[in-house]
C-alpha positions in Angstrom: -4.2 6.9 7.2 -1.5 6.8 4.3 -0.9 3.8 3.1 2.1 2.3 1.2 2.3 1.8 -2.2 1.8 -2.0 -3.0 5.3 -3.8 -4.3 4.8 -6.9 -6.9 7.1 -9.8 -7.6 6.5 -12.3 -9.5 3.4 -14.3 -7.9 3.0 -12.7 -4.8 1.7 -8.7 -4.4 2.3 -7.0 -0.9 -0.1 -3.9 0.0 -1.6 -2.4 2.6 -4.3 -4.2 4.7 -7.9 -3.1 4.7 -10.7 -4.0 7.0 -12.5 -5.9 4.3 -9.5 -8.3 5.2 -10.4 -8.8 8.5 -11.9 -12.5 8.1 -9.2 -13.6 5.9 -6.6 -11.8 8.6 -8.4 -13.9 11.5 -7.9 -17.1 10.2 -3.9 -16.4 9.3 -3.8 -15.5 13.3 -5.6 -18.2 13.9 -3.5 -20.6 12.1 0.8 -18.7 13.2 -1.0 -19.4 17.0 -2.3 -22.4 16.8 1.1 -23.3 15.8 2.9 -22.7 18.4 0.5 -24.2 20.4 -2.9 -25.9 21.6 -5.4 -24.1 20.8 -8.1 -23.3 23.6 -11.0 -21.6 22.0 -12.9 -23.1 19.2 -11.1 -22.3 16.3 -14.9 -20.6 14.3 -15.2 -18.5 17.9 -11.5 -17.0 17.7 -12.1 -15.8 14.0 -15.1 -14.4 14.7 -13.9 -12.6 17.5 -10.2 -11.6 16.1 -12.4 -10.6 12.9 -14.5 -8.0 14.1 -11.3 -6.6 16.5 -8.9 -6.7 13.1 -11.8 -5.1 11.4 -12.3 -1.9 14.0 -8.5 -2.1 14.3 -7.6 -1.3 10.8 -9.8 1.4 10.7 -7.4 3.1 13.4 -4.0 5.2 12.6 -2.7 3.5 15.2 -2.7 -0.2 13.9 -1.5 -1.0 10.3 -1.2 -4.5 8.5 0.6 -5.3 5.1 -0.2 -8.4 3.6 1.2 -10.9 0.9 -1.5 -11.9 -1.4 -1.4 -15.1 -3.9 -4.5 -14.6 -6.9 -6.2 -13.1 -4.4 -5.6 -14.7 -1.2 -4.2 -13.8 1.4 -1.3 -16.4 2.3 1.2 -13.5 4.9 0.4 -10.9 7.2 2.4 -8.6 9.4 1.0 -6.3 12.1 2.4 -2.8 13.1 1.9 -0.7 16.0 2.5 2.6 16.2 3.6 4.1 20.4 3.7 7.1 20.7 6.4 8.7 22.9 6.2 11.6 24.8 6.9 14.6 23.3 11.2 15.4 23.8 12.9 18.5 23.4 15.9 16.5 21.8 16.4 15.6 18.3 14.8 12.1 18.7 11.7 10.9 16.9 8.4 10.6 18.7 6.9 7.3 17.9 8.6 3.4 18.0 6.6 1.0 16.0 5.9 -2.4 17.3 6.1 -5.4 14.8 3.7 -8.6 15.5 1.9 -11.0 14.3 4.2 -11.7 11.3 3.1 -14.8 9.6 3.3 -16.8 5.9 1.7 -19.3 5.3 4.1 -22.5 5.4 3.9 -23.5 1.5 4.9 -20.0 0.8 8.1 -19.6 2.8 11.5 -19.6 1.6 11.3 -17.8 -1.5 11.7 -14.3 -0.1 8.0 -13.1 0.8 9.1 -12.6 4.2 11.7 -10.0 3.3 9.4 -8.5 0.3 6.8 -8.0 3.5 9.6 -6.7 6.3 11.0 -4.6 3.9 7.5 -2.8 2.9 6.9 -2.5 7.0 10.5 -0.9 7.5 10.6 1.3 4.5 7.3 3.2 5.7 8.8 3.3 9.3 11.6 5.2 7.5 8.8 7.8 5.9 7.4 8.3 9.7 8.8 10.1 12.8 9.3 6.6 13.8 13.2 6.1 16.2 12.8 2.5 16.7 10.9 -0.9 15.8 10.8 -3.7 18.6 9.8 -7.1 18.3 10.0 -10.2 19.9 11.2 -13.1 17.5 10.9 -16.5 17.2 13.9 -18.6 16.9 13.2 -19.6 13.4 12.7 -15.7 12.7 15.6 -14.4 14.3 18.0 -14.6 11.5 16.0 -12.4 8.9 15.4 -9.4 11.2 19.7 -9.8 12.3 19.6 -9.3 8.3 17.5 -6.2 8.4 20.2 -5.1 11.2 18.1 -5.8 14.6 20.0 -6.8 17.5 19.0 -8.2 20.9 19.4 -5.5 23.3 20.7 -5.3 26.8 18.4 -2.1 28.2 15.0 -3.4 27.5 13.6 -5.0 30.3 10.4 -7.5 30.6 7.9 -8.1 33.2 5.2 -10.6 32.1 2.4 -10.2 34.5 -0.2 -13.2 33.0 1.7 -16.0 31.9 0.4 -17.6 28.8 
């Protein structure tokens, strides 16, 4: 797995996510879903659990994570998955990417760490045989990935089989 080179501004350095991140990784999850939400497993069992997944997870090629870190603590996150496509005789790259669990932590939004973390995801999509990135946004997101040139689109189609 290669990973990106990290990127520095002036308080905050973005780099590549390793498992030794996992616990601190849990608890951001933890804390972007119990925000949009209550909470039904005890908050200790959930990072436990999304630790040791995070953990085998980022030993995979198939799973990366970037994160924004503040002296040493982790304060943003954003998860990418790699799909691979079936091999296509046409011109077309063989792999979309699929951006979740993009989260920073409230005191540390505003001041561009978002974009200094979408930008790090989408430039090394760009280095990769990757032909497109999907995501589903929040309202509150929506506006920086319009800025990053994202649009809604009319051909993908949804089915949610277990609603949440």
């Amino acid at each position: 797995m290669t990973a990106p080179s990290s990127t520095e501004s002036v308080q905050h350095t973005i780099r590549f996510a390793t498992p030794n991140d996992a616990d601190a990784l849990a608890q951001l999850r933890y804390a972007l879903r119990a925000s949009t939400g209550r909470a039904t497993e005890p908050e200790a069992e959930f990072i436990e659990r999304c630790s040791v997944w995070m953990h085998e997870h980022l030993q995979t090629d198939a799973w990366h994570c970037w994160v924004a870190e503040d002296d040493q603590h982790l304060i943003g996150a954003i998860w990418l998955q790699l799909v691979e496509k079936i091999p296509n005789p046409r011109a077309e790259a063989e792999q979309h990417a699929y951006i979740t669990n993009f989260y920073i932590q409230q005191e540390f939004r505003g001041d561009g760490l978002g974009s200094q973390l979408l930008r790090a995801v989408l430039d090394w999509c760009r280095g990769r045989d990757v032909h497109a990135v999907i995501l589903w946004p929040t309202e509150r997101s929506r506006s920086l990935y319009e800025r990053y040139g994202f649009a809604v689109r009319d051909d993908l189609m949804e089915l949610i089989l277990s609603p949440a």
